[in-house]
C-alpha positions in Angstrom: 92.8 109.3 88.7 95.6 107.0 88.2 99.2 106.1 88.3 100.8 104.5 85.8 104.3 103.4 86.3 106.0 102.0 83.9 110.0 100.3 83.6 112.1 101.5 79.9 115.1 101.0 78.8 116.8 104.1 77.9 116.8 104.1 73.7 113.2 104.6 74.2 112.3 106.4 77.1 111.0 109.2 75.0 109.1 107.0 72.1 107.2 105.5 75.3 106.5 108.5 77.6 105.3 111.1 73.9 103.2 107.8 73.0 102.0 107.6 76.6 101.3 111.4 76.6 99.5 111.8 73.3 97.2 109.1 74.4 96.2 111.0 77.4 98.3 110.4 80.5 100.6 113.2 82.6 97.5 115.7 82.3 97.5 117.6 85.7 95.5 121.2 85.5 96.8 123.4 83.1 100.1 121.4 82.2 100.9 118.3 80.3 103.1 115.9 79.5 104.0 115.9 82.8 106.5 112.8 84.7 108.5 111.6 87.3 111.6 109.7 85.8 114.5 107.9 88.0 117.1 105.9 85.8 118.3 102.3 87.6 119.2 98.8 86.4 116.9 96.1 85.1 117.4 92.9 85.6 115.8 89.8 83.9 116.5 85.8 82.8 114.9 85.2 79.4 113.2 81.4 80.0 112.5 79.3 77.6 109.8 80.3 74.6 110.4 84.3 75.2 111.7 86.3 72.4 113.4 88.9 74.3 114.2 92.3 72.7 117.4 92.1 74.8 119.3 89.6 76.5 119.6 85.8 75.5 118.0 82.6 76.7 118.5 81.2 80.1 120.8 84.1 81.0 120.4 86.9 83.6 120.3 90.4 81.7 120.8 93.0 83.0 120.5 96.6 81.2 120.3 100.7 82.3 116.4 101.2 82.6 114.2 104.1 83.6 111.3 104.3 85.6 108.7 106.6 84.3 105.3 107.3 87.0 102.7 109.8 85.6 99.4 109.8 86.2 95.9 109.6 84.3 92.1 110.1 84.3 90.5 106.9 84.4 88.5 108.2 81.0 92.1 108.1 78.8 93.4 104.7 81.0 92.9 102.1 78.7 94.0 103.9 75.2 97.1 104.9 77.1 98.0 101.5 78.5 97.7 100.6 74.7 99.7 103.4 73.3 102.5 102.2 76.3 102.4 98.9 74.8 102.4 99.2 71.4 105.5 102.4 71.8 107.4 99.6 74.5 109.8 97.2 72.8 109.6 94.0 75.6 107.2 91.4 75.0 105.5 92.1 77.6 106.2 96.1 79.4 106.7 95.9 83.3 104.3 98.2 84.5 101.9 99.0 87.0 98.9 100.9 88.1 97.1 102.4 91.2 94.3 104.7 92.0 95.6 108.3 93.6 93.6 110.8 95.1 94.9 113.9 94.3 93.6 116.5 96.6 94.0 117.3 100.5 92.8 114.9 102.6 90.7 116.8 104.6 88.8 117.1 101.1 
């Protein structure tokens, strides 16, 4: 099992988490579609050659985001990662992934 975490900006939180979800991730027992979602403020400098979806060239953006963790069999990982980026409107998605265990310890 994984964790996918992943940073959007609020206009399409949902596009990105349903895409996400259809692919596989935030399967957990008997539920789906299930999250963790924390809004903040992302920050980024478009350099030189980007295309940014937001935000110009050589200045410091800076725009309400949310940060969306759910997790994931390994089996559905990699259609999901392509669902997140092909649902994501950034170049390239800031996101991130780690392996959970997700039973006691003493297991």
């Amino acid at each position: 099992m994984y964790k996918i975490c992943v940073m959007v900006p609020s206009p399409f939180l949902e596009p990105v988490k349903n895409a996400m979800f259809i692919a596989g991730a935030g399967r957990y027992g008997q539920y789906d579609c299930c999250c963790w979602q924390t809004l903040g403020t992302g920050q980024f400098r478009p350099l030189e050659g980007s295309t940014p979806f937001s935000g110009k060239s050589g200045e410091v953006h800076r725009e309400e985001t949310w940060k969306v963790e759910m997790i994931c069999e390994k089996r559905f990982l990699k259609q999901v990662v392509q669902a997140l980026r092909q649902a994501h409107p950034y170049e390239i998605p800031a996101f991130d992934l780690y392996p959970v265990k997700l039973s006691d310890p003493e297991e």
